[in-house]
BAFI-3210 file (N, C-alpha, C; in Angstrom, 3 decimals, decimal comma, padded with zeros to 6 digits):
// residues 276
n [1|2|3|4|5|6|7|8|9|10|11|12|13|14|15|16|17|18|19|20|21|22|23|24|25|26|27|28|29|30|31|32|33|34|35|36|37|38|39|40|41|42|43|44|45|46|47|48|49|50|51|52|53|54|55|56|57|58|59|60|61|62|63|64|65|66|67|68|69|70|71|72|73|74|75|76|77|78|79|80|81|82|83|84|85|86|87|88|89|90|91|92|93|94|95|96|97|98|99|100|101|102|103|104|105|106|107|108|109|110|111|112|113|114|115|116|117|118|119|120|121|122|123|124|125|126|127|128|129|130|131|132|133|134|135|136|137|138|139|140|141|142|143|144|145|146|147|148|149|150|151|152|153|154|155|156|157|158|159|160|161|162|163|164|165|166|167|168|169|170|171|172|173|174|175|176|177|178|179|180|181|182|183|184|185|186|187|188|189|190|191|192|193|194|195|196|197|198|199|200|201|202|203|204|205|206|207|208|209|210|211|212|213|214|215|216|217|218|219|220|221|222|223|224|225|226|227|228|229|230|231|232|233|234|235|236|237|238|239|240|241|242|243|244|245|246|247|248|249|250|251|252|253|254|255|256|257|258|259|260|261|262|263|264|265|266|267|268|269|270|271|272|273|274|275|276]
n.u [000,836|000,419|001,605|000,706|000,389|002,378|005,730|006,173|008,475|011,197|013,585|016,266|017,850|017,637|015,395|013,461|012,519|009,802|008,982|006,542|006,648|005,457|005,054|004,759|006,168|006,018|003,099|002,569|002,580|-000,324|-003,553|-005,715|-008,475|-007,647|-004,915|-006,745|-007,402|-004,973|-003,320|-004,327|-004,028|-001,297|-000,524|-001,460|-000,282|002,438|001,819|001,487|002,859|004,189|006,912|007,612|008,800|009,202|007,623|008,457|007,244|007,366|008,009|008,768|010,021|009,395|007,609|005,852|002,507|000,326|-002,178|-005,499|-006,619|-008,593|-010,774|-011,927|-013,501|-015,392|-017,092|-019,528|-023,067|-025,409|-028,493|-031,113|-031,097|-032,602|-032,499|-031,455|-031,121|-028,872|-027,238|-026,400|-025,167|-022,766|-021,834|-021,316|-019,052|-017,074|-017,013|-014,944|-013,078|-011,668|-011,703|-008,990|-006,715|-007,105|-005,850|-003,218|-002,492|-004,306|-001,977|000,422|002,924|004,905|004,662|006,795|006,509|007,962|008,562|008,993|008,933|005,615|002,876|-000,489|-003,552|-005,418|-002,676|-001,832|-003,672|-003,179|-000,047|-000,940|-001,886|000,083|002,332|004,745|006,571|008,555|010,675|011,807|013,288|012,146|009,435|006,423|002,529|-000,982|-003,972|-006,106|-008,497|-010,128|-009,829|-010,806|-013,640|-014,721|-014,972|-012,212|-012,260|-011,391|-009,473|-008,018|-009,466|-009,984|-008,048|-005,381|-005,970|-004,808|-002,323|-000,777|-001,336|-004,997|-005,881|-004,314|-003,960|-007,343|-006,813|-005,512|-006,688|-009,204|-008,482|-006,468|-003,714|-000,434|001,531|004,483|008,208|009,358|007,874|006,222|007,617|008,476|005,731|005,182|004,456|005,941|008,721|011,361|013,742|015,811|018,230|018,003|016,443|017,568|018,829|017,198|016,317|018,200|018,390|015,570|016,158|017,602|016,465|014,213|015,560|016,133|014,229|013,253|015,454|013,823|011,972|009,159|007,045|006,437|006,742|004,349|002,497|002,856|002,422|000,025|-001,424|-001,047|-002,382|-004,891|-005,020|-005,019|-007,639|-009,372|-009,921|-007,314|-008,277|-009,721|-007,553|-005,549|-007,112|-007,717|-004,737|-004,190|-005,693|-004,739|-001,813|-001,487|-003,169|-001,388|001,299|004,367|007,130|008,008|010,234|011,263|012,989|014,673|016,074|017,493|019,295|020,352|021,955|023,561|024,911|026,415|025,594|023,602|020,169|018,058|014,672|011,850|010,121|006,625|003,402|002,230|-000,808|-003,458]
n.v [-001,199|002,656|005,140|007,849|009,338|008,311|006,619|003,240|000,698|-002,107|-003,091|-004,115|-007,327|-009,609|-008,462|-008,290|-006,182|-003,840|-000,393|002,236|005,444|008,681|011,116|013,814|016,464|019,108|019,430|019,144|016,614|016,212|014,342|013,954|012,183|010,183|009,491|007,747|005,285|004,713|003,559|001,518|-000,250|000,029|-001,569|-003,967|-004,907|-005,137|-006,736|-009,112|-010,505|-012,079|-012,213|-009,742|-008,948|-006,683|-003,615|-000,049|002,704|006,266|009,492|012,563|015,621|018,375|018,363|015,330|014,863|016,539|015,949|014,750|015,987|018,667|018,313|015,416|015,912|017,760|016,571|016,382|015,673|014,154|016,118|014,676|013,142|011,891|012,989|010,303|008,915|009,784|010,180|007,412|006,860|008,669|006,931|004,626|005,647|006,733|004,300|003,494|005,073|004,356|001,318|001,666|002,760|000,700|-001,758|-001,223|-003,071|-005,019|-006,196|-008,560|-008,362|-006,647|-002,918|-000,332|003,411|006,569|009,582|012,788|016,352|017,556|015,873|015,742|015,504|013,084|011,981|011,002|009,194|007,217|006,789|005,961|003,596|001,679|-000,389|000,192|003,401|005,884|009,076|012,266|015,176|017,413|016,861|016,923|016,418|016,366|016,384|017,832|017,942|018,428|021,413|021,896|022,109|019,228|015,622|013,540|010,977|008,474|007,014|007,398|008,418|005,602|004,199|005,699|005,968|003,408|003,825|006,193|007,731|007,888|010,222|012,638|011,566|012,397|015,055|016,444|015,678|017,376|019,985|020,292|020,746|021,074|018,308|017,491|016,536|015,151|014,947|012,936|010,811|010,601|010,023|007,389|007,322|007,747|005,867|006,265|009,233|011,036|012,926|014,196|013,240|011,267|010,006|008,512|007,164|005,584|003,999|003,071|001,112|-000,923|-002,120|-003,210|-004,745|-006,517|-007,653|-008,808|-010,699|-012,747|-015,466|-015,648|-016,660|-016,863|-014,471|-012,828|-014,701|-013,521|-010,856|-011,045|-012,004|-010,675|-008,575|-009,332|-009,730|-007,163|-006,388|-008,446|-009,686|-011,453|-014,089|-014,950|-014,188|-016,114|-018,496|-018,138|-018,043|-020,744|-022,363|-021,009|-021,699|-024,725|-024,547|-022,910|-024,095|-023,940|-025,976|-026,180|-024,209|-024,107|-026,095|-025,302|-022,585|-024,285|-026,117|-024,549|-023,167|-025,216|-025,848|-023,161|-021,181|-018,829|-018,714|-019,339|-019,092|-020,074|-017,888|-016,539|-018,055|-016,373|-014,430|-015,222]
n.w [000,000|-000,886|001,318|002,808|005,454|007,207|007,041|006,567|007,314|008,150|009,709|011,961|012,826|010,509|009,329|011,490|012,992|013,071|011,689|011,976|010,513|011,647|009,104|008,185|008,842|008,300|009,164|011,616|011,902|012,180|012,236|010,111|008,171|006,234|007,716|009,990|008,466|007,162|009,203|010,674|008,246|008,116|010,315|010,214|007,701|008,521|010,717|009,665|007,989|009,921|010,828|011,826|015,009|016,829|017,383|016,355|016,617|016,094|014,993|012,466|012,556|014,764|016,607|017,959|017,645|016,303|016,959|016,155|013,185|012,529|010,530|010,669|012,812|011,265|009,658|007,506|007,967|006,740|006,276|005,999|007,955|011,147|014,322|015,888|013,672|012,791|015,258|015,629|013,265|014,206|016,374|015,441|013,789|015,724|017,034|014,764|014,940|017,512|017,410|015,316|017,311|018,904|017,759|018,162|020,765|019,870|017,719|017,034|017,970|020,645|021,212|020,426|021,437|020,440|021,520|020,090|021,439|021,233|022,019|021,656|022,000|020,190|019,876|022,676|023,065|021,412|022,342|024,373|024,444|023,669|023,968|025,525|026,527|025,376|025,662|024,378|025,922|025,574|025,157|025,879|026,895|026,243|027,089|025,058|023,886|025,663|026,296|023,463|024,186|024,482|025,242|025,727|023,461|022,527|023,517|025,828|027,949|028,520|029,232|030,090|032,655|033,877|033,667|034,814|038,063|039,679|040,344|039,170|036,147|036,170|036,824|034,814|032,561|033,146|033,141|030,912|030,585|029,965|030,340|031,109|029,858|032,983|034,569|033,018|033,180|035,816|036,483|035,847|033,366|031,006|030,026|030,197|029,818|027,003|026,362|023,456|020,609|018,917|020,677|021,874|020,008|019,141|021,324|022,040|019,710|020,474|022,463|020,789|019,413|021,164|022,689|019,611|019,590|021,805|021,738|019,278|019,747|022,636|023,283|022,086|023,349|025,990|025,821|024,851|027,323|029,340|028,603|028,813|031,378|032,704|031,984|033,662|036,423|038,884|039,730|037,381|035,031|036,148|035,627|033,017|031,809|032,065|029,974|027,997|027,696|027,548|025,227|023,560|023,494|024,548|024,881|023,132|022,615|024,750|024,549|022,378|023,538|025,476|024,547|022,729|024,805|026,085|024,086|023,879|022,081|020,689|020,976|018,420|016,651|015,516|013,033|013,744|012,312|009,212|008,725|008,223]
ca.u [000,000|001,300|000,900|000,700|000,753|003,535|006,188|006,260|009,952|011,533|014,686|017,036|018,149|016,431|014,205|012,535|011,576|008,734|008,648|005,622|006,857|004,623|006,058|004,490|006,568|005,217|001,322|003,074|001,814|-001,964|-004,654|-006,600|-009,445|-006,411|-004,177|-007,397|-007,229|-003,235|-002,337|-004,788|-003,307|000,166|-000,454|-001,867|000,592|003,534|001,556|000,528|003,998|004,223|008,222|008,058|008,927|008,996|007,474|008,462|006,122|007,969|007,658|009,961|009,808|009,335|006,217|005,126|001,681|-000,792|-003,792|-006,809|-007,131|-010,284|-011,809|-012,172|-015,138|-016,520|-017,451|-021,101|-023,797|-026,815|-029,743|-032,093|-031,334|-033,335|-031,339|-031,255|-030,122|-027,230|-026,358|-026,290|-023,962|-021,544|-021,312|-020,168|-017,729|-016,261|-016,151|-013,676|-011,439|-011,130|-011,025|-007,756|-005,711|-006,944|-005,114|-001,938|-003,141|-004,044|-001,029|001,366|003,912|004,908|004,353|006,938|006,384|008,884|007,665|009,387|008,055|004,686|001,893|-001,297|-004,766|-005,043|-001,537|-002,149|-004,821|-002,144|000,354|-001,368|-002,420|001,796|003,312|005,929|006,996|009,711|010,480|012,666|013,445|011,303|008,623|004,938|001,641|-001,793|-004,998|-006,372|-010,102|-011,134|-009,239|-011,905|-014,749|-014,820|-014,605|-011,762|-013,312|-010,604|-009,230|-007,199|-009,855|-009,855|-006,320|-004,879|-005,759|-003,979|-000,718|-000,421|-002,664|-006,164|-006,042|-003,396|-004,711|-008,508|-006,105|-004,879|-008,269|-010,127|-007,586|-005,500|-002,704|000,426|002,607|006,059|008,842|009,891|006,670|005,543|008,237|008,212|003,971|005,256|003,718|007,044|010,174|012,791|013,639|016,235|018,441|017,575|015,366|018,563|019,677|016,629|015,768|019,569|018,281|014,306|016,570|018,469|015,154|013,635|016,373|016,531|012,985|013,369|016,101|013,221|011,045|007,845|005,931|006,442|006,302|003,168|001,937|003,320|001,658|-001,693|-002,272|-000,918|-003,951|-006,006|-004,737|-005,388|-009,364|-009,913|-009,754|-006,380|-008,543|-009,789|-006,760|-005,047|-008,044|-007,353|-003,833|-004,120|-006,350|-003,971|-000,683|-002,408|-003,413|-000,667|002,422|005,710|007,772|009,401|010,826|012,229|014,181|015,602|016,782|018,622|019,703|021,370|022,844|024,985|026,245|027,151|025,034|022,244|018,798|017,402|013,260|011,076|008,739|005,010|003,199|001,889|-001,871|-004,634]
ca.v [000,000|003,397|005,757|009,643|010,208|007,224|005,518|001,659|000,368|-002,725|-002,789|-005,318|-008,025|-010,187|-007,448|-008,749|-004,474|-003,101|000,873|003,007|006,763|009,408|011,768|015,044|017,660|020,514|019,892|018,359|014,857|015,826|013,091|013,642|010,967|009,477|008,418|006,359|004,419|004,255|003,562|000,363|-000,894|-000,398|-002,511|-004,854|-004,958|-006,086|-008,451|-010,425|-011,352|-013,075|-011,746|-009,070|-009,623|-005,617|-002,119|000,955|003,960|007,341|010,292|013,201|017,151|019,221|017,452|013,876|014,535|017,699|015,247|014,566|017,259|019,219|017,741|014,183|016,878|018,498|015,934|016,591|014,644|014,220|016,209|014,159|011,892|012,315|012,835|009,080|007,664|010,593|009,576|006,099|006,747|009,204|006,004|003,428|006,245|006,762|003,095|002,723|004,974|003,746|000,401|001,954|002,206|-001,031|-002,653|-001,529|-003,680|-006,464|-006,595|-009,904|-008,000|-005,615|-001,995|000,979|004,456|006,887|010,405|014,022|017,290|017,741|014,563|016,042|015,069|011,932|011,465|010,866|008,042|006,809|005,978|004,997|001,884|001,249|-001,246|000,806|004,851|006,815|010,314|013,113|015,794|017,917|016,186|017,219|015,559|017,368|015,903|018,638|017,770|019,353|022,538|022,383|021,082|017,686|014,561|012,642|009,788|007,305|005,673|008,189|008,294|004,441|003,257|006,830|005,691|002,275|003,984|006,709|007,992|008,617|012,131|013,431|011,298|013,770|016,559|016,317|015,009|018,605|020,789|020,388|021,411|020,062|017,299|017,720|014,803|014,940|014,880|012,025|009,952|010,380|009,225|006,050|007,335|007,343|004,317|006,863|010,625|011,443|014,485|014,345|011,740|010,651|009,345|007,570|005,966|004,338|003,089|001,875|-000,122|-001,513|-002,776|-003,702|-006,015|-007,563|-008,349|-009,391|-011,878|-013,966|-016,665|-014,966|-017,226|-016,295|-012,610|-012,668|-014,769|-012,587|-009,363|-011,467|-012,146|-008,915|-007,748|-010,149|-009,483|-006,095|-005,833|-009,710|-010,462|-012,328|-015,770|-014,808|-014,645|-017,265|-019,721|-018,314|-018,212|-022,296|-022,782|-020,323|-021,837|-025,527|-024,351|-022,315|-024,382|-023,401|-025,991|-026,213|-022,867|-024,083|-026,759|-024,203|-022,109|-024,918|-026,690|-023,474|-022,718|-026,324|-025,511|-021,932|-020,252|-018,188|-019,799|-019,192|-019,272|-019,818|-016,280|-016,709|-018,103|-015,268|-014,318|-015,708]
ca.w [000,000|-000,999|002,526|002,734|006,412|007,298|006,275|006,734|007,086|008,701|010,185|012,893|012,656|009,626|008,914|012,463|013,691|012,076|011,826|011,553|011,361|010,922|008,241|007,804|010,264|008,381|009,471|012,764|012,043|012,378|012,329|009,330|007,781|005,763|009,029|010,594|006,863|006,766|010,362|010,675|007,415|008,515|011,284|009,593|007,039|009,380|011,255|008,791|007,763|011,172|010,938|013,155|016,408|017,621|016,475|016,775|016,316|016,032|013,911|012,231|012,893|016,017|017,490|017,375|016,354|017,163|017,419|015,424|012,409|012,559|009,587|011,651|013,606|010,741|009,008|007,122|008,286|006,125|007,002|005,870|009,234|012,003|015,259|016,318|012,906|012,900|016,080|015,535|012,287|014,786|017,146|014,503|013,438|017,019|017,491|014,265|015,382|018,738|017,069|014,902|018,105|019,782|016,825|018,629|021,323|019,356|017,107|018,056|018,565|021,534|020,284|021,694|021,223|020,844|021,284|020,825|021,105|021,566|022,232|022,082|021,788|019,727|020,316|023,816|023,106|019,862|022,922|025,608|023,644|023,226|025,354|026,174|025,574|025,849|025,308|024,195|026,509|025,263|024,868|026,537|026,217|026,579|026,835|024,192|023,962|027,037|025,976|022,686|024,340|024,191|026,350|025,211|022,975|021,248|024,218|026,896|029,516|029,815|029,148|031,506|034,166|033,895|033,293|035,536|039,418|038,974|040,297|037,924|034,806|036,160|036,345|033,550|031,817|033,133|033,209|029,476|031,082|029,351|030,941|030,832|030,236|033,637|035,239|032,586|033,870|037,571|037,218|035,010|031,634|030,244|030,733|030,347|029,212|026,640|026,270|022,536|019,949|018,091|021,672|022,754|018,786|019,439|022,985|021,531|018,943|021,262|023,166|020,286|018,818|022,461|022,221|018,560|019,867|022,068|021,140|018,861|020,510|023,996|023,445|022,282|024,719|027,201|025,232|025,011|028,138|030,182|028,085|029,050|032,899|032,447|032,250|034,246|038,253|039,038|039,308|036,233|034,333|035,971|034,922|031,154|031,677|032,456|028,780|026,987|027,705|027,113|023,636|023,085|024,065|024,422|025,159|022,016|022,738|025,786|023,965|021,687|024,501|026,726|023,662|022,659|026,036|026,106|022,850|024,099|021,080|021,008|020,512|017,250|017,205|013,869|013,304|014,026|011,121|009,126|008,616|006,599]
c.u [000,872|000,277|001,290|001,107|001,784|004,224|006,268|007,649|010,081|013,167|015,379|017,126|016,998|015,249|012,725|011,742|011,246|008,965|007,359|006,157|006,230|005,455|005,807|004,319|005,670|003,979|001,407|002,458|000,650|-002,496|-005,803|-007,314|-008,489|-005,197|-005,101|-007,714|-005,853|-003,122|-002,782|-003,792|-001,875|000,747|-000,464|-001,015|002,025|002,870|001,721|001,577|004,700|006,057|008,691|007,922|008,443|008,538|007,838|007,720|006,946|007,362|008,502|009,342|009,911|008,529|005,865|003,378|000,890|-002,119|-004,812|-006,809|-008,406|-010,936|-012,274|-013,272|-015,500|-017,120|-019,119|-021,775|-025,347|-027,886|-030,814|-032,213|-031,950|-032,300|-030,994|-030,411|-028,758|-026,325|-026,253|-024,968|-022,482|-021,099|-020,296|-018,740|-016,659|-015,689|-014,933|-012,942|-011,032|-010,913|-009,184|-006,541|-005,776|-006,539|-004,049|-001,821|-002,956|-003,076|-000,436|002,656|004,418|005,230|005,690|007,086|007,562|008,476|008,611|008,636|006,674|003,530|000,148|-002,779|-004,876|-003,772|-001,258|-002,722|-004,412|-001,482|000,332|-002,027|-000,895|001,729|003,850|006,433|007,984|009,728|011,866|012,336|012,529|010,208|007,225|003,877|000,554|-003,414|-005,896|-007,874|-010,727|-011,155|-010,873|-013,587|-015,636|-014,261|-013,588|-012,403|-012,782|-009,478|-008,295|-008,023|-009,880|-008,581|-005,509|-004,738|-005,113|-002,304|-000,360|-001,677|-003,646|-006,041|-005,160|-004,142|-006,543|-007,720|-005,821|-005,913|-009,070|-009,553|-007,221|-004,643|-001,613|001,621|003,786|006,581|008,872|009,020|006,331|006,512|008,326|006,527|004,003|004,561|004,894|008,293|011,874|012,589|015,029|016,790|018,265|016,961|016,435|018,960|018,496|015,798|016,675|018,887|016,960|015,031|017,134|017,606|014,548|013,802|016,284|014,802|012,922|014,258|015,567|012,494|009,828|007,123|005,672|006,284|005,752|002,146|001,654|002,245|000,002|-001,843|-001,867|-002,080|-004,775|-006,228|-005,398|-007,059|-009,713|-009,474|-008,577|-006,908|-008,669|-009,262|-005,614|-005,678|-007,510|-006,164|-003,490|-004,340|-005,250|-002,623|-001,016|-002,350|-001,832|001,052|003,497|006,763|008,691|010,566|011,910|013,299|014,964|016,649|017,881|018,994|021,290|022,268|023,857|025,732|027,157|026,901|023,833|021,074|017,924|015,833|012,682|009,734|007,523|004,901|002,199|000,323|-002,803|-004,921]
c.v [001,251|004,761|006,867|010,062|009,525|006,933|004,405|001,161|-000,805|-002,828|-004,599|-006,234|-009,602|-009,620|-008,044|-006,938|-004,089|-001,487|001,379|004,908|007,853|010,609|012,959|016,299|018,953|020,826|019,000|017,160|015,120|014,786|013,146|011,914|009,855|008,908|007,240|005,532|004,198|003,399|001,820|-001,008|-001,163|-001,778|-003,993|-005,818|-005,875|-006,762|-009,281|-011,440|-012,707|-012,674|-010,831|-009,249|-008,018|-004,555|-001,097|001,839|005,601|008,296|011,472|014,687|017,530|018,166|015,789|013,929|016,298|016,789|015,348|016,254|017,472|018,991|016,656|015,090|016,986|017,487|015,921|015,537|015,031|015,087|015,780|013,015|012,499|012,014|010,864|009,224|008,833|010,442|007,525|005,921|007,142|007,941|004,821|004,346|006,351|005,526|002,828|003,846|004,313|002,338|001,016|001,698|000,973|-001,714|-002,489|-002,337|-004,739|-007,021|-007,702|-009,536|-006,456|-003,985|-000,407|002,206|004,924|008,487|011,719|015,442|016,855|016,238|015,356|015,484|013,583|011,201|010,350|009,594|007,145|005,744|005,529|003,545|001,011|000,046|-000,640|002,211|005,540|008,009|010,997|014,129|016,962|018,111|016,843|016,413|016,382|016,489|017,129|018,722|018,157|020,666|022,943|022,134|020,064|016,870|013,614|011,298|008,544|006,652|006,410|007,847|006,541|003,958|004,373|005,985|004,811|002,612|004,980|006,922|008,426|010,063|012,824|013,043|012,458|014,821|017,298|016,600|016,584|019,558|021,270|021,049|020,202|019,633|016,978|015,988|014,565|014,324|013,446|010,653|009,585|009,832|008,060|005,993|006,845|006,733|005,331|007,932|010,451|012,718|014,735|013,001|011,028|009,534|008,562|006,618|005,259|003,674|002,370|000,858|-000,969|-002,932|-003,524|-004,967|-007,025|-008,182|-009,271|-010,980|-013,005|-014,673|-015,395|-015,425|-016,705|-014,912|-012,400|-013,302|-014,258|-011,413|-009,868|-011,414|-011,277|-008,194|-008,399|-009,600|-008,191|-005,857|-007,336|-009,651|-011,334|-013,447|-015,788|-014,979|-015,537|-018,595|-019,481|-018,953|-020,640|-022,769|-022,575|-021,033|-023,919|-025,721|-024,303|-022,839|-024,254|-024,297|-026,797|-024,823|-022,886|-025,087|-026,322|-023,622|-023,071|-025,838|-025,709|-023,240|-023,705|-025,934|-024,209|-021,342|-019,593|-018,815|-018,430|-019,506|-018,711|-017,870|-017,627|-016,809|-016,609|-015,305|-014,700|-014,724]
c.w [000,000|000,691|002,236|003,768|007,300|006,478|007,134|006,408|008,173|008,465|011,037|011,888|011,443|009,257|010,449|013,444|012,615|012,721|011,416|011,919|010,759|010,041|007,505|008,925|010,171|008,493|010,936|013,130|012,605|011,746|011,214|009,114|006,998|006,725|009,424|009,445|006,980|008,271|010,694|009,452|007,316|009,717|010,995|008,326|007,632|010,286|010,854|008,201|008,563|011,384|011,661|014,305|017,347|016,587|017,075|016,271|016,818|015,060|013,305|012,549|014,313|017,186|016,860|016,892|017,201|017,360|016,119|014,591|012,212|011,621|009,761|012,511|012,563|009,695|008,639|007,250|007,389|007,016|006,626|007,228|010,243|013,143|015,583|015,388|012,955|013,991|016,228|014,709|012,915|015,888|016,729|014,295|014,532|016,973|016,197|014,296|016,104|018,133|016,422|015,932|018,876|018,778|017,408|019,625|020,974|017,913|018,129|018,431|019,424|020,664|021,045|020,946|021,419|020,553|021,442|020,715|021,550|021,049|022,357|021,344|021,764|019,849|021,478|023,758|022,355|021,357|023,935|025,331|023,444|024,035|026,424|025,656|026,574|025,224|025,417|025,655|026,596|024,759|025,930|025,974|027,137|026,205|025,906|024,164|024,646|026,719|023,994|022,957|023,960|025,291|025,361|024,619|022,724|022,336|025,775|028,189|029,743|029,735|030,583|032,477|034,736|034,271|034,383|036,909|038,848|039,072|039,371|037,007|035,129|035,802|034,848|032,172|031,958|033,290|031,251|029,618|030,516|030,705|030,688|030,758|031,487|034,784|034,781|033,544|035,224|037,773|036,262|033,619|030,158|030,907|030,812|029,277|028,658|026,208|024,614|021,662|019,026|019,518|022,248|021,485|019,013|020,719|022,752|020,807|019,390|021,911|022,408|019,705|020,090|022,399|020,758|019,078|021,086|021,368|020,553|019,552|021,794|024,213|023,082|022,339|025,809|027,019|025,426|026,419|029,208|029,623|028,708|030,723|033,462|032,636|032,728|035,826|037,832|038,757|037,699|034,786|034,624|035,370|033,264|030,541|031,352|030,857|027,818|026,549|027,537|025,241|022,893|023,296|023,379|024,436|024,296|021,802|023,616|025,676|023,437|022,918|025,012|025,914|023,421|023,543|026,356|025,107|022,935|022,513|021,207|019,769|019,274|016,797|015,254|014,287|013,687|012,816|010,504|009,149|007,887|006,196]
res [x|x|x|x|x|x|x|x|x|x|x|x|x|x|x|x|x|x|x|x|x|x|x|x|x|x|x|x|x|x|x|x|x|x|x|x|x|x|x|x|x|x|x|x|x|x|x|x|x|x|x|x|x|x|x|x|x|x|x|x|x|x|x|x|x|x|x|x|x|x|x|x|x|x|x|x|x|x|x|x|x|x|x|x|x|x|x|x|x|x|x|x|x|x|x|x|x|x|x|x|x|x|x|x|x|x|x|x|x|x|x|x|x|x|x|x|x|x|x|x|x|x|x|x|x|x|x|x|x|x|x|x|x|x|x|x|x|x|x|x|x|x|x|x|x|x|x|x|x|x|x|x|x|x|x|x|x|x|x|x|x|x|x|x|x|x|x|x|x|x|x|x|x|x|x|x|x|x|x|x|x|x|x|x|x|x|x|x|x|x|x|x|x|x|x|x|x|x|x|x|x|x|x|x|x|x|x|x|x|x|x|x|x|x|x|x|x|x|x|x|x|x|x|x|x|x|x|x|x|x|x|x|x|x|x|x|x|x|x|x|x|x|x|x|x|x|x|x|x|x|x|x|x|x|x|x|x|x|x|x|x|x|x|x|x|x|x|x|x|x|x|x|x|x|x|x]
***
């Protein structure tokens, strides 16, 4: 697929890191109707190969994204609909964005953000769906939607709260007061601050290849069911955990490994098969 508001690149070792980087500084990676069409398909795109093991999600210019472009609102709604069916049509539409980022989610392989400059709006709701994010130094993030009046819609107010305290993620949420790196990091939003984005893309690749170099299988196992953990009661997902790992067995993975380790080589692991 040819993309407008990304590029799609793979990288590491055996072409095993997928890139998604957004690539239009001079409209600071806004969110037009053409990202929630590209960004799904990018995803989709390196899944399906079953070859990537890690993604990274970055972007180029000043800011990582300004958020949702205002033509994603103005979008003309028939007036021949009567309020229901118009709000019926604005519900399906909500739900596929918010589907868009729960694809980062349910991709098979762990997802990490890498964010400089400014995070705002959609941004915000982009990488709180990550795995894992890190940040430039000068990096901020702004829940924006309150600031135009609007209730965040596409996934911030329920993922937030997961990631950092409720009362800040409110603060934050009714306020639109921007969140510094230093701040993001000290409330666990972000894994680590960089004194510039050249110095913390060398340190995601680093992460990413080290992930790349486990079992596929096991890392997204791991990724599945930390999701799963995530919205289930402990019994809950230990009962799944029991089915999952059952189904899903590993312990041809663990022959690899301690096979490898007598010979004093590093264990070598087939990809995931790719997608129908």
């Amino acid at each position: 697929m040819n993309y407008t508001r990304m590029k799609v690149s793979v990288s590491g070792t055996n072409g095993s890191v997928g890139r998604i980087e957004l690539c239009q500084p001079e409209q600071y990676n806004r969110m037009p109707p053409a990202f929630w069409e590209e960004l799904p398909r990018a995803l989709e795109e390196l899944d399906a190969t079953g070859k990537i093991r890690a993604l990274i999600v970055s972007s180029t210019g000043k800011h990582f994204t300004s958020g949702m472009d205002v033509s994603v609102f103005t979008t003309t709604r028939e007036e021949r609909w009567d309020r229901g069916r118009a709000g019926e049509a604005a519900r399906r539409n909500l739900h596929r964005l918010q589907e868009v980022f729960s694809k980062l989610e349910t991709v098979r392989m762990p997802v990490i953000a890498a964010i400089q400059g400014g995070c705002i709006g959609g941004g915000v709701d982009l990488i709180a769906a990550c795995d894992m994010r890190y940040c430039s130094a000068d990096a901020f993030f702004c829940i924006q939607e309150i600031n135009i009046g609007l209730a965040a819609d596409v996934g911030t107010l329920q993922r937030l709260p997961r990631l950092i305290p409720e009362g800040l993620m409110r603060e934050l949420a009714y306020t639109g007061r921007r969140m510094y790196a230093e701040e993001a990091k000290d409330a666990g939003l972000v894994n680590e601050v960089f004194d510039s984005q050249e110095l913390m893309l060398d340190h995601i690749e680093t992460i990413a290849e080290e992930i790349a170099s486990k079992s596929p299988l096991a890392v997204t196992s791991t990724k599945h069911l930390l999701n799963y953990g995530r919205d289930h009661s402990v019994v809950d997902t230990l009962d799944y955990q029991q089915l999952w790992m059952g189904a899903v067995n590993q312990g041809k993975e663990m022959g690899i490994y301690f096979n490898a380790k007598a010979d004093g080589s590093k264990p070598t692991y087939e990809d995931l098969p790719p997608l129908e």
